[in-house]
C-alpha positions in Angstrom: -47.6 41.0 -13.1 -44.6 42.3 -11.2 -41.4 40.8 -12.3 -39.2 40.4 -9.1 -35.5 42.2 -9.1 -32.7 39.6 -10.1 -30.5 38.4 -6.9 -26.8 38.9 -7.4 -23.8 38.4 -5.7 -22.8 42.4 -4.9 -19.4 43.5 -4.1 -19.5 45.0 -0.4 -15.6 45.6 0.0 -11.9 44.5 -1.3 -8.8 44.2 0.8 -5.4 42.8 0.0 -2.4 41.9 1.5 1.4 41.3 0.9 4.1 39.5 2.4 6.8 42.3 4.9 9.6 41.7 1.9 10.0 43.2 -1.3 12.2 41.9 -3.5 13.2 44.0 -6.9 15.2 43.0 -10.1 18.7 44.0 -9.0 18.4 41.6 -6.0 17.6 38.7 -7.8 20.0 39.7 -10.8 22.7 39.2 -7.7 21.3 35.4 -7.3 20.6 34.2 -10.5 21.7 34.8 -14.5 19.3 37.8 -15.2 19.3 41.6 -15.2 16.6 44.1 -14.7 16.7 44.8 -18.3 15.8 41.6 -19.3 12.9 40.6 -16.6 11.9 44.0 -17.9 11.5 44.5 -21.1 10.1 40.7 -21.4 7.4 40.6 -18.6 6.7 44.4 -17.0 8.1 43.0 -13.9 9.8 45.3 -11.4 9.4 44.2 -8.0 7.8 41.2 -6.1 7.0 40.2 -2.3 8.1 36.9 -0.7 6.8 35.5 2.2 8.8 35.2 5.6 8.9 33.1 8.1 5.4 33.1 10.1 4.0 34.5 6.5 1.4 31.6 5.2 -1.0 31.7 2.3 -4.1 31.4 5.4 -2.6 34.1 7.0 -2.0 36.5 4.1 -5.7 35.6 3.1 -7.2 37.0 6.6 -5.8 39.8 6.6 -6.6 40.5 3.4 -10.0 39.3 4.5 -10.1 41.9 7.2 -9.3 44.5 5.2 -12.1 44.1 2.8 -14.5 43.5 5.7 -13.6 46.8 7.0 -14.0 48.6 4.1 -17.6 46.5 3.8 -18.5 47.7 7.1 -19.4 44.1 8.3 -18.2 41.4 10.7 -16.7 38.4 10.1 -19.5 36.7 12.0 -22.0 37.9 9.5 -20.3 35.7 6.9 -21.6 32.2 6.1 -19.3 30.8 3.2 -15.6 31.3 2.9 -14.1 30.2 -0.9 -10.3 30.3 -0.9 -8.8 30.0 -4.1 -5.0 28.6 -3.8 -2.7 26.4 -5.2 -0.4 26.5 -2.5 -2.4 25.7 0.6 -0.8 25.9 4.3 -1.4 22.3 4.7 -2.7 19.1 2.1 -5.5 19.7 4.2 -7.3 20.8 5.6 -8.7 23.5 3.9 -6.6 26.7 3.9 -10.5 28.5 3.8 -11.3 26.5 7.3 -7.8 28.1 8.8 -8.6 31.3 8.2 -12.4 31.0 8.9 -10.9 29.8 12.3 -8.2 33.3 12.3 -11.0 35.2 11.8 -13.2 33.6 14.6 -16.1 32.9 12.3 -18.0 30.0 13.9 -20.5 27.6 11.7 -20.1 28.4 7.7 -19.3 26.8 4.5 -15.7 27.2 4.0 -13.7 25.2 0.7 -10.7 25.6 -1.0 -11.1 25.8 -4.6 -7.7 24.9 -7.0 -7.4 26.3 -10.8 -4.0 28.2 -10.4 -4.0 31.6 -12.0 -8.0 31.1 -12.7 -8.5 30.1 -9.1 -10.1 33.7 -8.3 -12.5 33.3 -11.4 -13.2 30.0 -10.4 -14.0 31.0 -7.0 -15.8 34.1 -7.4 -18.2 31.8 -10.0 -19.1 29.2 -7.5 -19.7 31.9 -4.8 -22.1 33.5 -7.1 -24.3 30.4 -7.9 -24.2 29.5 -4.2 -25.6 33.0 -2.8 -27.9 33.4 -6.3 -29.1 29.8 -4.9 -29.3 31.0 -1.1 -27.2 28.9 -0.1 -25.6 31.8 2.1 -26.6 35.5 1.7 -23.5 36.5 2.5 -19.7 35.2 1.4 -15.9 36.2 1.3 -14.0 35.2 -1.9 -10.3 34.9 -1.9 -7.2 34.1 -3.7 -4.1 33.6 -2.2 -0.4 32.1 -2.8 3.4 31.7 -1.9 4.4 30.7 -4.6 7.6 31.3 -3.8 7.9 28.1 -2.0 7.5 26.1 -5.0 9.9 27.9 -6.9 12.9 27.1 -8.5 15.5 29.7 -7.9 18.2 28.4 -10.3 15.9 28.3 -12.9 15.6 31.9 -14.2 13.2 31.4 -17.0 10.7 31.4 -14.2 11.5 32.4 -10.7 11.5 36.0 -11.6 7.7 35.5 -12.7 6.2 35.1 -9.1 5.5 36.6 -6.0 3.2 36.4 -2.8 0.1 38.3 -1.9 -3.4 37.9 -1.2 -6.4 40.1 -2.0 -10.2 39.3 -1.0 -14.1 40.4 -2.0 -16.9 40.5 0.4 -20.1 39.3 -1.5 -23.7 40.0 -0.2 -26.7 39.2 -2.1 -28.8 41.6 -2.7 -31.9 42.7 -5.6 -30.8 45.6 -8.1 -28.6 45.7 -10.8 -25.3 45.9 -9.2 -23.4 42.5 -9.1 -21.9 39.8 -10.8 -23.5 39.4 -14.0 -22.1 36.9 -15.8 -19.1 34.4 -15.6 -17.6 32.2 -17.7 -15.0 29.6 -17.2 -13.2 26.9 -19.1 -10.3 24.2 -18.7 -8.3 21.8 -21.8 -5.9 19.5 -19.5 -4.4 18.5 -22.7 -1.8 21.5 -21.8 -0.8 20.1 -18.6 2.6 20.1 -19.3 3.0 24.1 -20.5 2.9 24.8 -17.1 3.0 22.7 -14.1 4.8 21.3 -10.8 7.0 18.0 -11.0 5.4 16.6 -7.8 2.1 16.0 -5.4 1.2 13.4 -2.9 0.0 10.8 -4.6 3.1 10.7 -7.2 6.0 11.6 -5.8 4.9 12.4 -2.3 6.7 15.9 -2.6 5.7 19.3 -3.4 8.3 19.9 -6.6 8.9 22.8 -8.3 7.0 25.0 -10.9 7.8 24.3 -14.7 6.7 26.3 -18.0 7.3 26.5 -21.4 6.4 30.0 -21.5 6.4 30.8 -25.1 4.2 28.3 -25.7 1.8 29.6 -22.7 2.1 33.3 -24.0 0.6 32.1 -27.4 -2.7 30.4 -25.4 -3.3 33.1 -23.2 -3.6 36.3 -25.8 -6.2 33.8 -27.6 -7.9 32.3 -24.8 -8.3 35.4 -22.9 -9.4 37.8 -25.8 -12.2 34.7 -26.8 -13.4 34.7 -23.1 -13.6 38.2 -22.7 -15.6 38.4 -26.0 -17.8 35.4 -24.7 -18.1 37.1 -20.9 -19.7 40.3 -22.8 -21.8 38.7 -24.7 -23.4 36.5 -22.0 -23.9 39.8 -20.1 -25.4 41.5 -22.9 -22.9 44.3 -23.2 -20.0 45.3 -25.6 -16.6 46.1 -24.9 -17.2 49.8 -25.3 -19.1 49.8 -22.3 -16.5 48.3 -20.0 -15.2 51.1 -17.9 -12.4 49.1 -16.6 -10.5 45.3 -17.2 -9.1 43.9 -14.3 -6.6 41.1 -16.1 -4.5 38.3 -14.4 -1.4 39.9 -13.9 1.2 37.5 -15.6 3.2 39.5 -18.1 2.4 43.1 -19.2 3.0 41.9 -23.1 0.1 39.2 -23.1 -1.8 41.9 -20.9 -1.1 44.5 -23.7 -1.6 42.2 -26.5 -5.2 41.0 -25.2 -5.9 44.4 -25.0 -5.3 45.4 -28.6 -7.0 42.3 -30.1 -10.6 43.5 -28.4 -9.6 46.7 -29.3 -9.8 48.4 -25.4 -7.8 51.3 -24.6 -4.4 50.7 -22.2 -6.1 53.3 -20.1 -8.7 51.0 -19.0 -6.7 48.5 -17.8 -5.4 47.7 -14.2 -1.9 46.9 -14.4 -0.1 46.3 -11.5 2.3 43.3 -12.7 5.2 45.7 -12.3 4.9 46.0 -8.4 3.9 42.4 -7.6 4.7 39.9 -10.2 2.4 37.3 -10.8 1.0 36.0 -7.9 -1.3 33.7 -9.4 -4.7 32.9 -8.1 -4.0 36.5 -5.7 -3.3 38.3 -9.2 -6.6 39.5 -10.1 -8.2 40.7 -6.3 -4.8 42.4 -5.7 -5.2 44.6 -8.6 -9.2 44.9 -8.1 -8.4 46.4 -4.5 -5.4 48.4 -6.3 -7.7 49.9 -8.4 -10.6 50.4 -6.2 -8.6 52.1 -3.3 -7.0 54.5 -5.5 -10.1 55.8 -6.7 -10.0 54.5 -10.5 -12.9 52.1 -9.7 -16.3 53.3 -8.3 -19.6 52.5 -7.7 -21.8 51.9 -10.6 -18.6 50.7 -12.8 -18.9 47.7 -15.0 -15.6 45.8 -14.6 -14.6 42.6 -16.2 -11.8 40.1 -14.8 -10.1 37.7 -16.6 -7.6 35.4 -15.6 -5.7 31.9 -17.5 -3.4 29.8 -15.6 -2.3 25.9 -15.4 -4.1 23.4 -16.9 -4.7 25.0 -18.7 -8.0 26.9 -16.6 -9.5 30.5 -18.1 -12.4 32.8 -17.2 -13.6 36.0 -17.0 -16.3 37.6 -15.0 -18.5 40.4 -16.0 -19.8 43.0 -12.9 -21.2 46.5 -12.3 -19.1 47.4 -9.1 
């Protein structure tokens, strides 16, 4: 009896995108009651972007979208789901995936936003995988997205230094072999709601508000939730973490990156960092610093690369794939 080849969700191509302005330590030392020093040696941070005018989460996700289509060698007619992962969506709705389903002139698909913050992509990339392992579509693009800059509080420096703007995308196609998505796992406690959070929505205050964290009290969740997930991810996929050739983390603060590290025991050099040049950018974090990674030749074909990612809620995941 011939045992048919598993179908998996297989990266075809990444692509990201940021916003036309950098910003970097000094400028926002000038603004608010902070140095460079001190966003430094606390989070890694360096530099962000922030969006400008005409610069929208949709429209940072095409082109991001474009990008990674390019590099996939496919058009955006061959597509048939679109998952957008964002907590700051161009509109209440619809969609922000429909908008830029619509930029991208692709006609009849399935095309959702899905919301879980800094675990958005995790979240996403999960549900795109059941869907084409379920043939529901053969063929999807997975994004995350934000400006979060424009729910930012920029007298408060405990956290507007934290952020920035981007996008970054995957093209999935489903396919029989043993690249792909192998295993995901994700997880949510909403009794941490208010560790990090914004102070409004439409059905309380009819506003957007402003972002809020207690972040020593996030830091302490995140090394443990991550390092547990990670463990859990590897497990489910049958491998250990001396296989991994590279970690793709959320990119929040290098210190919780560098401490989940040590607790699995996984060498800094096989781990994407790129929280010094963009800041967290939340559900954009982790595709930014895949497509970092991938275009500068770290990450190739045949590598088995997990992403992780914890954010609001408080939501966690990890994914395990061979790229």
């Amino acid at each position: 009896m011939t045992v048919a080849a598993a179908r998996r969700a297989v990266i075809q191509g990444v692509g990201s995108a940021l916003p036309k302005r950098r910003v970097d330590n000094a400028e926002l030392a000038a603004q608010v009651d902070t140095t460079d020093e001190w966003i430094v040696e606390r989070t890694g941070i360096r530099t962000r972007y922030i969006a400008g005018e005409g610069e929208t989460t949709a429209t940072l996700a095409a082109e991001a979208c474009r990008k990674a289509l390019e590099q996939a060698g496919m058009e955006a007619g061959e597509i048939g789901l679109v998952v957008l992962a964002t907590a700051t969506p161009d509109q209440t709705f619809p969609s922000s995936a429909t908008r830029v389903q619509t930029m991208l002139g692709i006609g009849d698909c399935i095309a959702f936003d899905v919301h879980a913050v800094c675990t958005g992509f995790l979240y996403a990339l999960s549900v795109a995988d059941a869907m084409l392992r379920a043939g529901n579509a053969d063929t999807a693009l997975v994004i995350g997205a934000e400006t979060f800059s424009r729910i930012l509080d920029w007298e408060d420096r405990a956290t507007c230094v934290l952020f920035g703007d981007g996008a970054g995308a995957v093209v999935l196609k489903a396919e029989e072999g043993t690249r792909g998505i192998l295993a995901t796992r994700l997880h949510a406690d909403g009794r941490h709601n208010d560790m990090l959070y914004v102070d409004g929505g439409p059905s309380t205050t009819g506003t957007v508000g402003k972002l809020r964290m207690k972040g020593r009290e996030v830091f302490r969740h995140a090394v443990v939730n991550l390092a547990d997930v990670l463990t859990e991810v590897l497990g489910a996929a049958g491998l250990s973490a001396e296989e991994v050739d590279w970690v793709v983390p959320h990119q929040a603060n290098a210190r919780i990156i560098d401490a989940t590290a040590r607790k699995l025991g996984l060498s800094p050099e096989r781990v994407v960092l790129t929280v010094d040049r963009h800041a967290n950018t939340s559900a954009a974090s982790v595709p930014l610093a895949l497509d970092v990674a991938v275009q500068d030749g770290r990450i190739k074909q045949g590598d088995l690369v997990v992403l992780e990612a914890m954010g609001g809620g408080f939501t966690w995941g990890a994914a395990a794939l061979r790229f």
